[in-house]
N, C-alpha and C positions, 0 to 999 in steps of 0.2 A: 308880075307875070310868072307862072310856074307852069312850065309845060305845055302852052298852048294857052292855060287859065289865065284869064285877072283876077286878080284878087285886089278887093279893096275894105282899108279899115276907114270908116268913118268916124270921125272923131266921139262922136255920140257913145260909138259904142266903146269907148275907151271911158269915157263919163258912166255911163250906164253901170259898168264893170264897176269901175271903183266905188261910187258912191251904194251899190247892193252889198258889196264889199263893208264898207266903212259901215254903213248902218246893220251888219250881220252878225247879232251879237251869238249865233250860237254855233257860228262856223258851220253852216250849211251850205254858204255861197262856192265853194269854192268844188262839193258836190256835184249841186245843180249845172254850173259852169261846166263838170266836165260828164255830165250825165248830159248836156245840149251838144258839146263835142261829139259824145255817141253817136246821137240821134242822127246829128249832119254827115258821121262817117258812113251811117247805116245808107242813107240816100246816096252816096259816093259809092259806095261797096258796088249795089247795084245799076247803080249810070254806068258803071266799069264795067260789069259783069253786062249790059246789055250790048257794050261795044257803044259808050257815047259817052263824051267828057262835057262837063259844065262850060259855059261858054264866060258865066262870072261866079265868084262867090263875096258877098256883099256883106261883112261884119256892122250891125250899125247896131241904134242903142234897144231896137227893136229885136233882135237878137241875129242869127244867122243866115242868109239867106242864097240858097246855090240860080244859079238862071242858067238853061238854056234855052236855043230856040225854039226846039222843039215841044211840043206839049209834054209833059210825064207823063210815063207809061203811069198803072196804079200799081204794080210792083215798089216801083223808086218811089213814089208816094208814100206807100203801106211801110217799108223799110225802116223808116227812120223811127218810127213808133214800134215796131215788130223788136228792135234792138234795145229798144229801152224795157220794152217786158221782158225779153228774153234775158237781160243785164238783171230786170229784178226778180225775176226765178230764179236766175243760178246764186247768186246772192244769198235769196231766201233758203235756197235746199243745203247749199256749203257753207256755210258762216255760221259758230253757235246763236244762238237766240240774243244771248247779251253782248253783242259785237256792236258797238259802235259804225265801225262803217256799212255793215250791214244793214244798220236801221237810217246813216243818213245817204248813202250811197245808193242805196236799194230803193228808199222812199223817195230817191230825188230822181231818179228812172221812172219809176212808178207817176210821180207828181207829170214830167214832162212828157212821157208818153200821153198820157190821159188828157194834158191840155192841149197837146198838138191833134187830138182826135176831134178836137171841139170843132161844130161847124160854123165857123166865125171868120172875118179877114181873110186871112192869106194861108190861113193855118191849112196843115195836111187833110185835115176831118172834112172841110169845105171844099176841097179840091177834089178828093175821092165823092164825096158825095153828089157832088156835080155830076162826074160822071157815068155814073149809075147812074144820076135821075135821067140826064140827055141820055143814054140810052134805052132807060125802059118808059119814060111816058114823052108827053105829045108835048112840045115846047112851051105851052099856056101853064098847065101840069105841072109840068118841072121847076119852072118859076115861082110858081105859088106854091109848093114845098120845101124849095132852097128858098125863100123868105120868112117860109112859119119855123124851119131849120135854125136858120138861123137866128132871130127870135128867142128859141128857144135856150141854143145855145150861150150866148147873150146873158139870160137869165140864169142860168146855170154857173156862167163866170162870174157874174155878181153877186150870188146865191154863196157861193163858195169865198170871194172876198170879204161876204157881210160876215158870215159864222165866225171868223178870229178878232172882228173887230166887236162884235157883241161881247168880243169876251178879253176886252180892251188891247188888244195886239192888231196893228194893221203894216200891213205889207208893203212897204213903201213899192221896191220893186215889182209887185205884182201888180199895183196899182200901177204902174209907169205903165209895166208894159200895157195890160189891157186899155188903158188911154189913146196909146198909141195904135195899138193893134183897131180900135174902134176909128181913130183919127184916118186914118190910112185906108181904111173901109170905106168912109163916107167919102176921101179924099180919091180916090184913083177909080 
């Protein structure tokens, strides 16, 4: 408990960590890791900035996850993706071209914003997008678009794990997680 917060690590995510780790032969893991630290400070920044603290934050092997009671504004939503492009602009505009952490630091902002946009499970992109639909159509409506949504999305995460494997690289960790992230979807 830190402030009012629980925080809890689940063992998962202690495995998760290591074995993307252990299988990372080109030292990208350690990027991503802290380009997903961003993302989760970016949603922190503004739960603060609204005057409302997390009630949990859940490390599992799924990756990070903040809970309060309250539903998210789409501010705190938007945030945590807003930080990772904002991380890979300034990157992109101050770093010379052949900087190393520029291309794995920036690229690994760039990767995790863009798949937390995805309209899938639990992710930011499905959340925000929820709530546009239940505001702008009729609840039959919004259904049957947050299902072709996500669909699509769906295909899109698979689309995107198939093209490294065609080309004999496959992603242990990415494949976890969207397992997981699909397991968790059908499961809750």
């Amino acid at each position: 408990m830190a402030g009012g917060v629980k925080i809890r690590f689940d063992f998962s995510f202690f495995a998760a960590v290591g074995i993307f780790l252990a299988f990372d032969k080109a030292g990208y893991g350690i990027y991503c890791l802290a380009a997903c630290f961003c993302h989760e400070l970016g949603h922190l920044a503004v739960m603060l900035a609204e005057g409302k603290l997390p009630d949990e934050i859940i490390f599992s092997g799924g990756g990070i996850c903040i809970r309060q009671r309250r539903e998210a504004s789409c501010a705190v939503l938007a945030a945590g993706c807003a930080v990772n492009f904002l991380l890979f602009a300034v990157y992109c505009l101050i770093l010379p071209k052949d900087s190393i952490f520029k291309l794995m630091f920036g690229g690994a902002n760039l990767v995790i914003g863009i798949f937390n946009l995805l309209p899938i499970g639990t992710l930011d992109g499905k959340k925000l997008l929820e709530k546009a639909c239940r505001r702008a159509l009729s609840y039959t409506a919004a259904e049957k678009f947050l299902n072709a949504a996500e669909v699509i999305g769906c295909l899109l995460a698979m689309g995107a794990l198939t093209i490294p494997a065609l080309n004999g690289t496959v992603n242990l960790t990415a494949v976890s997680v969207m397992i997981y992230i699909f397991l968790m979807d059908f499961l809750l």
